[in-house]
N, C-alpha and C positions, 0 to 999 in steps of 0.2 A: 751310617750310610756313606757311600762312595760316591761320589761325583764327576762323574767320566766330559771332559771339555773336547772332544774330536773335530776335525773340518768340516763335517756334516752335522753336526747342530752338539748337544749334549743329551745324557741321560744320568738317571740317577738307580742304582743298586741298594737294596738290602739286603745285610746278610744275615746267612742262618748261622750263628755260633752258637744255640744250643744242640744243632743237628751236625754240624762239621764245625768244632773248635781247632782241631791241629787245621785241618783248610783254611778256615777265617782266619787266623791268626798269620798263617804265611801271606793271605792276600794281601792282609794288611803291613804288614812287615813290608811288602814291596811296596805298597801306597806310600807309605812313611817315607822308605826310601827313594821315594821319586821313580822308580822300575820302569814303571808304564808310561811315563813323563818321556813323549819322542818316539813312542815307540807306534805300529802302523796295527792295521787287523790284516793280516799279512792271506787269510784264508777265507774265502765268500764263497759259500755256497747255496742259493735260494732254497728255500722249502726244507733246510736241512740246520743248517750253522755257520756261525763271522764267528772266525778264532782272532785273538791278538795274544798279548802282554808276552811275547817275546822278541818279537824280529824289528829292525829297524828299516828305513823307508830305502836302504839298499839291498834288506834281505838276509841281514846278516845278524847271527844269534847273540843276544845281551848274555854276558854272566849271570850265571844263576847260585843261589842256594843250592844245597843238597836236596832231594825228590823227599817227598810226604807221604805220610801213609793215605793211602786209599780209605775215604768214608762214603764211597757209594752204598755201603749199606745200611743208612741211619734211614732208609724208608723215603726220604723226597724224591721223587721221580723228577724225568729229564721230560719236564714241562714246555710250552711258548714260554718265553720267555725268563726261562731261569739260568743260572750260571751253573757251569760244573768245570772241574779242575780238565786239561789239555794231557794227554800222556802218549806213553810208547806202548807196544805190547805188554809193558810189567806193569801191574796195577800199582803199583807203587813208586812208579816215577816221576809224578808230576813235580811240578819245582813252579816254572811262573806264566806259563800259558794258560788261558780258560777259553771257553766259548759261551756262545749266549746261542741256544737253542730258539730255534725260528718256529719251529713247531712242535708238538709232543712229539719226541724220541723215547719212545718204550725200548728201540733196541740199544739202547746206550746204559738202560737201569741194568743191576743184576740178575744174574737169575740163568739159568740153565748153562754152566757152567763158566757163566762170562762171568769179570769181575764189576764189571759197570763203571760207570764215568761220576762223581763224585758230585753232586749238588748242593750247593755254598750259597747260595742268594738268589732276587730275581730282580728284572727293569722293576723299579716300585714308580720312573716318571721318566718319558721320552721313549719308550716305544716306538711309537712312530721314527724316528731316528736311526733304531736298530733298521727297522723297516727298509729304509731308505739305501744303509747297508749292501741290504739284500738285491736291491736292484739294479748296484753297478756294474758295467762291462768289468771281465775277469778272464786273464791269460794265463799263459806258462812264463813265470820268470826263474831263469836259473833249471836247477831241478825242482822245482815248486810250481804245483797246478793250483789251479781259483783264485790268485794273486790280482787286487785290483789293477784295474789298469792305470787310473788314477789314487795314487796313495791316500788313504784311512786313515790319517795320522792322529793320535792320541795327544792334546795340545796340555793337559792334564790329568791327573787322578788322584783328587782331595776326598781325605772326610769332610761331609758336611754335619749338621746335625737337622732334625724336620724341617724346621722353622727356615733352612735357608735355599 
């Protein structure tokens, strides 16, 4: 389990690594590495999805790892609250962005010739937080639209184990 510390309270992730192992593995390889440590949810949009684990509270792209293979087809659908990998048009680029789905996104699974967005874990505590997310004022910064207006900052992103 992941333990996400943000300026709006915290939440806690589990992940699927019998369903997305190359996924899990790179998340946590950034967790390890501190990745997400500083970094903001750079992308708010209600009713839809809060993206982060890339951009920092100027906007500007963290180094990445090389992109992952796409496991949106191990069958977990893009749920309330579950995580799936962040990409570009090639289903195969994700590297260290994710979002947390706000509501069921059937259009993000596979299936009629889309590749689909990759589901890796869900909120398993703090929900409500993601929630909270969802309701802040959101501008154009840069060339970037849904950008808080008040920065999302990510204060950490530890494993924890149940018990903590």
């Amino acid at each position: 389990m992941i333990r996400f510390e943000t300026s709006l309270g915290a939440f806690t992730i589990e992940l699927f690594d019998k369903d997305a192992p190359v996924t899990v593995q790179n998340f946590l390889d950034y967790v390890d590495a501190g990745h997400f440590d500083g970094t903001v949810f750079h992308r708010v949009i209600p009713g839809f999805v809060v993206q982060g684990g890339g951009m920092t509270e100027d906007m500007k792209q963290k180094s990445t790892r090389a992109p992952i293979k796409n496991e949106a087809d191990n069958g977990v659908k893009n749920r309330r609250g579950t995580l799936s990998m962040a990409r570009t048009n090639d289903p195969h680029s994700a590297t260290s962005q994710f979002f947390i789905n706000l509501v069921d996104n059937s259009s993000l699974d596979p299936g009629r010739g889309g590749a689909g967005y990759a589901v890796f874990g869900c909120v398993s505590e703090g929900m409500p937080v993601v929630d909270a997310m969802a309701k802040v004022k959101t501008g154009r910064r840069g060339m970037h639209d849904d950008v808080p207006v008040e920065p999302i900052k990510v204060v950490s992103a530890k494993r924890v184990t149940a018990a903590q």
